[in-house]
HTML snippet that shows the backbone in 3Dmol.js (N, CA, C, O; Angstrom):
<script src="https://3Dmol.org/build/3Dmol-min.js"></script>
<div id="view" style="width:600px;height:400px;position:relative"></div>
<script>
const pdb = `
ATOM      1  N   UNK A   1      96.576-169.114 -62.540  1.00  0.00           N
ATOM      2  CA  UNK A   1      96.418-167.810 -63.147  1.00  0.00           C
ATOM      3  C   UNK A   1      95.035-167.713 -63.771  1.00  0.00           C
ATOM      4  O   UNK A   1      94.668-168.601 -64.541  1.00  0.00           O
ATOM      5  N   UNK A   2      94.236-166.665 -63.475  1.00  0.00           N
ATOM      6  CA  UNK A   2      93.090-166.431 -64.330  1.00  0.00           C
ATOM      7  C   UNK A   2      93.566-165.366 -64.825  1.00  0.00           C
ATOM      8  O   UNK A   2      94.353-164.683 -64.170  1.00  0.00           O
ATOM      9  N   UNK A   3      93.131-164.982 -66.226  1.00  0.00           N
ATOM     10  CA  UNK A   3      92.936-164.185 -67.305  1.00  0.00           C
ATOM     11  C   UNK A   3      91.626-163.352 -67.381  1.00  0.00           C
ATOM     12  O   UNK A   3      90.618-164.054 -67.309  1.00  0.00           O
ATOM     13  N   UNK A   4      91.386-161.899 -67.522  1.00  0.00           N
ATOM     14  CA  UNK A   4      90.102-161.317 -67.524  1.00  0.00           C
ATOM     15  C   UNK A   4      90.653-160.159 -68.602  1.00  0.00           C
ATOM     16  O   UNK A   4      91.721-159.594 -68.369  1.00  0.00           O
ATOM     17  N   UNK A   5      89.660-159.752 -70.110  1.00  0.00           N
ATOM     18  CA  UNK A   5      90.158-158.588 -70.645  1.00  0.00           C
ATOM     19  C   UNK A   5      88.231-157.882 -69.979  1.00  0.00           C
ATOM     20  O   UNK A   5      87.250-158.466 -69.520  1.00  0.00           O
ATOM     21  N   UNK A   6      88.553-156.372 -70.298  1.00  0.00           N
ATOM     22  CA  UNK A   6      87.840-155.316 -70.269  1.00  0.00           C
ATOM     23  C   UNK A   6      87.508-155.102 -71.928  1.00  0.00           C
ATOM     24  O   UNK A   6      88.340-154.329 -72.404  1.00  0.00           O
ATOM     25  N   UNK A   7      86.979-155.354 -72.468  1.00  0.00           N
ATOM     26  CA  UNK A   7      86.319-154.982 -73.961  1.00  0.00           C
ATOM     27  C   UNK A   7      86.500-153.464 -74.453  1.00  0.00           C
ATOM     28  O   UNK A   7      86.990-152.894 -75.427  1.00  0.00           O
ATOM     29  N   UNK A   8      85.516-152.934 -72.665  1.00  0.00           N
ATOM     30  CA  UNK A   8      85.218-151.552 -73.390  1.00  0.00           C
ATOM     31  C   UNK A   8      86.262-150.652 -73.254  1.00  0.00           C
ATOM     32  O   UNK A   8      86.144-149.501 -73.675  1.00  0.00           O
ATOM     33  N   UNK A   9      87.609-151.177 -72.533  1.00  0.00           N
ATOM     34  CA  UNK A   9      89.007-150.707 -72.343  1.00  0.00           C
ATOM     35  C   UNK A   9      89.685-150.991 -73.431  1.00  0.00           C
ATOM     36  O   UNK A   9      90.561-150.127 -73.399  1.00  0.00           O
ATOM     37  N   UNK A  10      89.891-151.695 -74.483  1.00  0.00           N
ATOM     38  CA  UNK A  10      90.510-152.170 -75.667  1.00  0.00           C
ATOM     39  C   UNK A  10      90.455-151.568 -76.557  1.00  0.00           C
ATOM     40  O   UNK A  10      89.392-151.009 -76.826  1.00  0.00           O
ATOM     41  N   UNK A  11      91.882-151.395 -77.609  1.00  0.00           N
ATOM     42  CA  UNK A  11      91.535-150.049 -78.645  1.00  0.00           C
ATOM     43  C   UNK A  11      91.772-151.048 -79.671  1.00  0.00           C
ATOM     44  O   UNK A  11      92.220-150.712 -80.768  1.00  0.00           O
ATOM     45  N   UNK A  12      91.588-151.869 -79.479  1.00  0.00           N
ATOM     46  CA  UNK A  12      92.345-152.739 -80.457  1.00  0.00           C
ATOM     47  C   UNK A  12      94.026-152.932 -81.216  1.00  0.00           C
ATOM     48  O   UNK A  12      94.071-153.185 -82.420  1.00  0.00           O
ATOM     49  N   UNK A  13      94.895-152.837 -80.686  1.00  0.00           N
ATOM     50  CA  UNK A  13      96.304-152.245 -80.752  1.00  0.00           C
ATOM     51  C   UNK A  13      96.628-154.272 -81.300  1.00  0.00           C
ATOM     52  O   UNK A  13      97.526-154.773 -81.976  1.00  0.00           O
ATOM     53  N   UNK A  14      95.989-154.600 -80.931  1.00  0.00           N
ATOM     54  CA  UNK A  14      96.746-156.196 -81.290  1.00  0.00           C
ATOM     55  C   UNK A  14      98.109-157.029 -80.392  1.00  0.00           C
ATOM     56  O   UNK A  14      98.521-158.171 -80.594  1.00  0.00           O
ATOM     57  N   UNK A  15      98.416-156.402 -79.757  1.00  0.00           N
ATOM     58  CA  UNK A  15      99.948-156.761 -79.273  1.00  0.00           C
ATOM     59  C   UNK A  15      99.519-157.828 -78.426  1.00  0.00           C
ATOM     60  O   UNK A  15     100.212-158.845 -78.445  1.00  0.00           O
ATOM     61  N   UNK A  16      98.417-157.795 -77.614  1.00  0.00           N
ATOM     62  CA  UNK A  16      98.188-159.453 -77.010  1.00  0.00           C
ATOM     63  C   UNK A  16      97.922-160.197 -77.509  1.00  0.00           C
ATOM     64  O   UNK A  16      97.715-161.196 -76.820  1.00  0.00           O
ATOM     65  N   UNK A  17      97.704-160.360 -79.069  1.00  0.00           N
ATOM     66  CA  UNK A  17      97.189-161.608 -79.813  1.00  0.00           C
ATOM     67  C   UNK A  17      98.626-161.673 -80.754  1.00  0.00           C
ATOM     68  O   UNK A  17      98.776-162.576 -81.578  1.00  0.00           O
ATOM     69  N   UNK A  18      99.509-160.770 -80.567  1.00  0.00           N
ATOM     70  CA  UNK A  18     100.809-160.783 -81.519  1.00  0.00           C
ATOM     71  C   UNK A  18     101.972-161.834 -80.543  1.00  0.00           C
ATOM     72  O   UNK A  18     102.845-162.594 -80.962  1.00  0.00           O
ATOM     73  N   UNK A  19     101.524-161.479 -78.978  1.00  0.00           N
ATOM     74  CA  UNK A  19     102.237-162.490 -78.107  1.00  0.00           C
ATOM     75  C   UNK A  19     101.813-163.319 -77.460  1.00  0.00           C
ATOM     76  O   UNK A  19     102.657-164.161 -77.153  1.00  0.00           O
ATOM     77  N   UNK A  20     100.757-163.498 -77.055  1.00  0.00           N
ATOM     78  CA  UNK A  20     100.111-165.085 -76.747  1.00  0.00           C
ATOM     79  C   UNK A  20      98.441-165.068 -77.954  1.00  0.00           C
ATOM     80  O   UNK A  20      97.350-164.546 -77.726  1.00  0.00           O
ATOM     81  N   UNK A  21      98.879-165.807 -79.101  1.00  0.00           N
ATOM     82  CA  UNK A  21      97.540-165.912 -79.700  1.00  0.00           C
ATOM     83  C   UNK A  21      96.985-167.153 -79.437  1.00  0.00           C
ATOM     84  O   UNK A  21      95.974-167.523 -80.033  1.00  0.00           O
ATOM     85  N   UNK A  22      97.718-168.047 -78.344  1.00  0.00           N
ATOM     86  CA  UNK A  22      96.694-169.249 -77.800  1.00  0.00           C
ATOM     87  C   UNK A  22      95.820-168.722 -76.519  1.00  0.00           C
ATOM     88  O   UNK A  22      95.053-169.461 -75.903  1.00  0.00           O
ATOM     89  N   UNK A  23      96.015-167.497 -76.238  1.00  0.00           N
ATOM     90  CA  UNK A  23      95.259-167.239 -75.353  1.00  0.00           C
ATOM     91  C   UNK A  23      94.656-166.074 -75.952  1.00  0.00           C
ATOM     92  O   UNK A  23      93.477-166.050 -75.600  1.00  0.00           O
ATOM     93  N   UNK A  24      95.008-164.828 -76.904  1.00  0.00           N
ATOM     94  CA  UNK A  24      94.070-163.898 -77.372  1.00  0.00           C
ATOM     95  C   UNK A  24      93.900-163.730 -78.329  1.00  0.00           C
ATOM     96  O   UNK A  24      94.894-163.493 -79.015  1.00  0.00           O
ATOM     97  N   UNK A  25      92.292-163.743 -79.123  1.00  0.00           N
ATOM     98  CA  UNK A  25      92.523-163.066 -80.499  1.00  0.00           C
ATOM     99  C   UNK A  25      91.398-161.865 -80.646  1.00  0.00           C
ATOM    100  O   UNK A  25      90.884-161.391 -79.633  1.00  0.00           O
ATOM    101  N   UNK A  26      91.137-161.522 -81.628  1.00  0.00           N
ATOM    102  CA  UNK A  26      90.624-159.879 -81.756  1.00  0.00           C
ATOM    103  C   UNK A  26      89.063-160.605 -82.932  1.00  0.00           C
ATOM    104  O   UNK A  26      88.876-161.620 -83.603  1.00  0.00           O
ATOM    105  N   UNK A  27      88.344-159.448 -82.620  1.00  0.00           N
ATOM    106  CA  UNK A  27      87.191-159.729 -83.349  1.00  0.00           C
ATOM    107  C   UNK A  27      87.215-158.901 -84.701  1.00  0.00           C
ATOM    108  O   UNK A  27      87.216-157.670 -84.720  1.00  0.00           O
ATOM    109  N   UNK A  28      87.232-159.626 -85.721  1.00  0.00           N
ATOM    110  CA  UNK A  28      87.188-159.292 -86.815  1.00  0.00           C
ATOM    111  C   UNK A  28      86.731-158.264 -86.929  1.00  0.00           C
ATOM    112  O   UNK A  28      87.708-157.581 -87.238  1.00  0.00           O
ATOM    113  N   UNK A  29      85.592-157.396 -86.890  1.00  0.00           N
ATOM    114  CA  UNK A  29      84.725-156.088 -87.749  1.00  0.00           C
ATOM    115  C   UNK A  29      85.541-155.038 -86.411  1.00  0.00           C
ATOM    116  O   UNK A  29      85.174-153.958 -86.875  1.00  0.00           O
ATOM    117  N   UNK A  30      86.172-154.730 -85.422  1.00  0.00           N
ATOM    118  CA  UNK A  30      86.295-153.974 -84.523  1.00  0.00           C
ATOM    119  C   UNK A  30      87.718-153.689 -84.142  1.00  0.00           C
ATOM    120  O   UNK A  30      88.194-152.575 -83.921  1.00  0.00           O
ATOM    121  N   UNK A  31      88.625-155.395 -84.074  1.00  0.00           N
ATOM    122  CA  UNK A  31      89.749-155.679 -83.732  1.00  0.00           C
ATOM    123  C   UNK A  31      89.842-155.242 -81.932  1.00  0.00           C
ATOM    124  O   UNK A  31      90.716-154.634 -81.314  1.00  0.00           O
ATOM    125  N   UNK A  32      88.583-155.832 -81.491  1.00  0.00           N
ATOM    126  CA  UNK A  32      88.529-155.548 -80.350  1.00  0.00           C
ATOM    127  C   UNK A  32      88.877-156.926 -79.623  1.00  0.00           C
ATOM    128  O   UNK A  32      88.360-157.923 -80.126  1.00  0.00           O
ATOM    129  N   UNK A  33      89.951-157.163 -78.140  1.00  0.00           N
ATOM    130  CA  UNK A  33      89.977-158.142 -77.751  1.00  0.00           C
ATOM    131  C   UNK A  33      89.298-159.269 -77.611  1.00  0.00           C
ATOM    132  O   UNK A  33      88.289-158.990 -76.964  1.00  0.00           O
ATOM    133  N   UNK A  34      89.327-160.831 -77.979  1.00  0.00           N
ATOM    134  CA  UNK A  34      88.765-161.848 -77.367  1.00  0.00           C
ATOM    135  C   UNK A  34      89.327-162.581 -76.545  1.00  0.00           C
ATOM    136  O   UNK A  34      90.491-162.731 -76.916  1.00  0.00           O
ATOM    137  N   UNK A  35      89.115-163.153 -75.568  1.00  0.00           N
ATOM    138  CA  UNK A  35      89.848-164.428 -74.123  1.00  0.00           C
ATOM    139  C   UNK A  35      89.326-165.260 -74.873  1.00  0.00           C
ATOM    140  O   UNK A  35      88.141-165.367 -75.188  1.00  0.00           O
ATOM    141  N   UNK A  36      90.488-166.063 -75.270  1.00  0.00           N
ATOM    142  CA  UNK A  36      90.557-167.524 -75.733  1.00  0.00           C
ATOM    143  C   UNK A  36      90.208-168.592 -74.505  1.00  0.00           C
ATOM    144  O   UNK A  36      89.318-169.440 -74.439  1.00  0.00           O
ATOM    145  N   UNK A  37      91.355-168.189 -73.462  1.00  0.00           N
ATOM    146  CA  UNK A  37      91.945-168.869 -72.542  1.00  0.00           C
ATOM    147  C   UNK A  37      91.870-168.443 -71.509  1.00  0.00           C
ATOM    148  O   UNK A  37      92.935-167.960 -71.124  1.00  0.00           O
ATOM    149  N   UNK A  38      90.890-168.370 -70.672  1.00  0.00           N
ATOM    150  CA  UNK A  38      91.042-167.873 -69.347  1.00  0.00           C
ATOM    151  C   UNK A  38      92.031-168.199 -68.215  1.00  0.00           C
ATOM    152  O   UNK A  38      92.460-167.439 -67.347  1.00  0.00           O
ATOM    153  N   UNK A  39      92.257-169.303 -68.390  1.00  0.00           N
ATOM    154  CA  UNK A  39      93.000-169.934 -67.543  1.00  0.00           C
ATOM    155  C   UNK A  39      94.635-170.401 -68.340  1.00  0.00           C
ATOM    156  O   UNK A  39      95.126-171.527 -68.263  1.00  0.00           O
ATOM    157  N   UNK A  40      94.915-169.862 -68.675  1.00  0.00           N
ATOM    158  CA  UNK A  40      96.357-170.401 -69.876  1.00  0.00           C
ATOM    159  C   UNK A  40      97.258-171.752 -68.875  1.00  0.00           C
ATOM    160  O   UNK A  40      97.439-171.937 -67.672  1.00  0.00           O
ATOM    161  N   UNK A  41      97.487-172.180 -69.617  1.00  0.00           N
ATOM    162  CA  UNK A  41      98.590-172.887 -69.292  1.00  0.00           C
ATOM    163  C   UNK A  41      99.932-172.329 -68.481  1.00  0.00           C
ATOM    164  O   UNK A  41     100.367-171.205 -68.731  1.00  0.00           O
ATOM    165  N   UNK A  42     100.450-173.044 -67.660  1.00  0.00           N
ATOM    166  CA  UNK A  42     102.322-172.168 -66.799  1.00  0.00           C
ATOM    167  C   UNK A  42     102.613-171.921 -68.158  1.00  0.00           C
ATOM    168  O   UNK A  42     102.139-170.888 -68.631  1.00  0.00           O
ATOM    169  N   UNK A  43     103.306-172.666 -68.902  1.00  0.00           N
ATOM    170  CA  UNK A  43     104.186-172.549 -70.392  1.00  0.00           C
ATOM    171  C   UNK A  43     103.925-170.700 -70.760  1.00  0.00           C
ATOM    172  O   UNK A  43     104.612-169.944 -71.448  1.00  0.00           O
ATOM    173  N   UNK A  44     102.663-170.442 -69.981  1.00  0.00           N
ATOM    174  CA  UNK A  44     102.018-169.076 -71.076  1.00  0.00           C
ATOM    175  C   UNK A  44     102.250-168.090 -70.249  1.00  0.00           C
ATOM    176  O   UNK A  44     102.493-166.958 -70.667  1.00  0.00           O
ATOM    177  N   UNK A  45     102.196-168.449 -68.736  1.00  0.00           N
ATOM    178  CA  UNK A  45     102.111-167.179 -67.730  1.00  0.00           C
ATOM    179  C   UNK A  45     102.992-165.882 -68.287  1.00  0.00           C
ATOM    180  O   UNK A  45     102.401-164.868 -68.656  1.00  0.00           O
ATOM    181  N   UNK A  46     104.280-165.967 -68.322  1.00  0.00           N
ATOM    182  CA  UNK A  46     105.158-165.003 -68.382  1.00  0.00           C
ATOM    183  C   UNK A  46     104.943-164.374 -69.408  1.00  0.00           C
ATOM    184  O   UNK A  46     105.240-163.181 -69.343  1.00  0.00           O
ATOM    185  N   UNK A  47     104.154-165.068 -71.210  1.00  0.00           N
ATOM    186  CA  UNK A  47     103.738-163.848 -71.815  1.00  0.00           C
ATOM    187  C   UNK A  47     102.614-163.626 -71.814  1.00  0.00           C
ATOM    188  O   UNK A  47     102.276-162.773 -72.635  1.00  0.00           O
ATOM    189  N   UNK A  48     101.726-164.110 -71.123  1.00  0.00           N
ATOM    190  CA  UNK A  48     100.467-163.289 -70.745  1.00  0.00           C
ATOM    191  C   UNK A  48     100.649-162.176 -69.673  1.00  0.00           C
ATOM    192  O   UNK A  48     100.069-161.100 -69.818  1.00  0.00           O
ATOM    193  N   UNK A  49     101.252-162.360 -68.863  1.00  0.00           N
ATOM    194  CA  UNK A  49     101.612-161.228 -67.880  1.00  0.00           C
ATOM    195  C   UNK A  49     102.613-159.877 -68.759  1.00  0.00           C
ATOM    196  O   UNK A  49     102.901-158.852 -68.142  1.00  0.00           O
ATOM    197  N   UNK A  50     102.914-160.022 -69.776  1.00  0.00           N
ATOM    198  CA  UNK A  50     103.961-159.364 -70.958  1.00  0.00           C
ATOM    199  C   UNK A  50     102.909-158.648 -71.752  1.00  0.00           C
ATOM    200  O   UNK A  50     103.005-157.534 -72.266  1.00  0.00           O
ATOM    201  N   UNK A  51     101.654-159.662 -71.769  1.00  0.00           N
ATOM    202  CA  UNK A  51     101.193-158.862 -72.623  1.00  0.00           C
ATOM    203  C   UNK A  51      99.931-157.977 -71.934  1.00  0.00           C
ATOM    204  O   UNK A  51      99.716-156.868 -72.422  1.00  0.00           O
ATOM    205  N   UNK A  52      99.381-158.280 -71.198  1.00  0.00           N
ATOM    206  CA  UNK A  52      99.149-157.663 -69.604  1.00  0.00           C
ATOM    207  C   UNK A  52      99.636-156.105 -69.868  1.00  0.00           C
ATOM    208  O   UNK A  52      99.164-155.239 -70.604  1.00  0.00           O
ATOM    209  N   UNK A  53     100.722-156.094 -69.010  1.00  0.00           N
ATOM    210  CA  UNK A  53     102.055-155.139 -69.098  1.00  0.00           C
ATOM    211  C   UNK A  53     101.876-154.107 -70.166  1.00  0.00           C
ATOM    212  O   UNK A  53     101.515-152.961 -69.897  1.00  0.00           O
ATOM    213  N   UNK A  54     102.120-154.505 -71.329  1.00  0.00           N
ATOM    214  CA  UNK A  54     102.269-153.704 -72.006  1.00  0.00           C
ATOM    215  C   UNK A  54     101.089-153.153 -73.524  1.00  0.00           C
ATOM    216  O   UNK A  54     101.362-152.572 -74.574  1.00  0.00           O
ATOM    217  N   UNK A  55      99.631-153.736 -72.903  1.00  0.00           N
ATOM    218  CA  UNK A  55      98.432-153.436 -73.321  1.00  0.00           C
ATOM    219  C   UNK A  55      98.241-151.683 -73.399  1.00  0.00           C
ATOM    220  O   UNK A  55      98.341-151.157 -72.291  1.00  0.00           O
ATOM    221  N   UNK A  56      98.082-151.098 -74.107  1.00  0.00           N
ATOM    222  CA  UNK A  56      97.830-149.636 -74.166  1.00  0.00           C
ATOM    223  C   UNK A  56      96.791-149.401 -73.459  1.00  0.00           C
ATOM    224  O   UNK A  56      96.941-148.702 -72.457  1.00  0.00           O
ATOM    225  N   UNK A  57      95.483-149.913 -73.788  1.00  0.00           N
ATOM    226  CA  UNK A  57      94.236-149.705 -73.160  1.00  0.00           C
ATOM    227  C   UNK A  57      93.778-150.166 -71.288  1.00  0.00           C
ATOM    228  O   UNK A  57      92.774-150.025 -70.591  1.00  0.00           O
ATOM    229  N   UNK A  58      95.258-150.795 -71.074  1.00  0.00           N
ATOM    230  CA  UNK A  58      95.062-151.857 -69.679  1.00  0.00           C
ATOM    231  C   UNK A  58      93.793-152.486 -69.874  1.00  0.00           C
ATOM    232  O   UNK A  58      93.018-152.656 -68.933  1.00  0.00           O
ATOM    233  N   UNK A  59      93.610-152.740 -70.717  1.00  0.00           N
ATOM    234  CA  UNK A  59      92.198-153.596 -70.721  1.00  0.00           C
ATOM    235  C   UNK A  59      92.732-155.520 -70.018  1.00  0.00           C
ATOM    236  O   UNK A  59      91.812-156.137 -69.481  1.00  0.00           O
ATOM    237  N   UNK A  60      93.775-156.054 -70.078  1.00  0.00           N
ATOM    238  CA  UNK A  60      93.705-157.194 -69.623  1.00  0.00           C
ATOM    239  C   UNK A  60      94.267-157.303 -67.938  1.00  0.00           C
ATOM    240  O   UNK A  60      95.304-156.785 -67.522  1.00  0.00           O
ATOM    241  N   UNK A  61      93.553-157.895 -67.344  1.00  0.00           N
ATOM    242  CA  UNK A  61      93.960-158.243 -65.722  1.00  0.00           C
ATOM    243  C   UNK A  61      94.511-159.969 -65.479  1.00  0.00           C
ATOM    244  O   UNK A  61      94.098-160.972 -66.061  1.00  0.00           O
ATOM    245  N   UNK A  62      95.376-159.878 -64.610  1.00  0.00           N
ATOM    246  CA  UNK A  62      95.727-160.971 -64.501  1.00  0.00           C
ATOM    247  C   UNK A  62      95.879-161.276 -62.735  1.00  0.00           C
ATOM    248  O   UNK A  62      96.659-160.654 -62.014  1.00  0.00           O
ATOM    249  N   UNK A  63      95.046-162.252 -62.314  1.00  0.00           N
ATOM    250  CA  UNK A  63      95.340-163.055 -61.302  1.00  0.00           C
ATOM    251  C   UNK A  63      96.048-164.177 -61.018  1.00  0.00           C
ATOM    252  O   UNK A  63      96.301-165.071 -61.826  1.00  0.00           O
ATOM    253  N   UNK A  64      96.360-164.139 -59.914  1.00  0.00           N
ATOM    254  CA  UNK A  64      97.431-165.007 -59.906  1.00  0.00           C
ATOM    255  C   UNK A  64      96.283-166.741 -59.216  1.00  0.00           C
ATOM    256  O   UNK A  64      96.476-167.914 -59.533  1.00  0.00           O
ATOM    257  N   UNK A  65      95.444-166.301 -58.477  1.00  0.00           N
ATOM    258  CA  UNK A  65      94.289-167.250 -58.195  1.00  0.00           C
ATOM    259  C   UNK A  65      93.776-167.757 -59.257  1.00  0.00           C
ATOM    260  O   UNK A  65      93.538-167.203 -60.331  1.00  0.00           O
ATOM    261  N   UNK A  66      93.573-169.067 -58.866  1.00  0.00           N
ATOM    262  CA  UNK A  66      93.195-170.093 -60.147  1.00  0.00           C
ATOM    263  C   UNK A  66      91.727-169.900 -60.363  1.00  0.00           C
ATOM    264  O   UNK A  66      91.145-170.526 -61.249  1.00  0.00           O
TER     265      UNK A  66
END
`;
const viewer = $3Dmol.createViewer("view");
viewer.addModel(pdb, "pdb");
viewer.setStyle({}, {cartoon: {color: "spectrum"}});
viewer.zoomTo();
viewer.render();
</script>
């Protein structure tokens, strides 16, 4: 799985760093997405793809190619 967010797609809503925060956290002055983890661990797939899903801004993409 690779992991990719869009920045300038992000409203900052938080919900991907509320469900995988080993893979996302937000930048302090903006609360705009950061990729921790590009590549997450299996253990993570299903809530990175969750949080994917249900991003307001669709700012995060997920491949299934390593």
């Amino acid at each position: 799985m690779k992991v990719t967010v869009d920045e300038a797609k992000c409203c900052g809503a938080g919900t991907c760093v509320m469900l995988a925060p080993d893979v996302f956290d937000q930048r302090d002055d903006d609360g705009i997405v950061i990729l921790l983890d590009e590549h997450p661990g299996e253990a993570l797939h299903g809530v990175v793809r969750e949080a994917a899903s249900v991003c307001p801004g669709v700012a995060i993409s997920v491949s299934e190619d390593a």
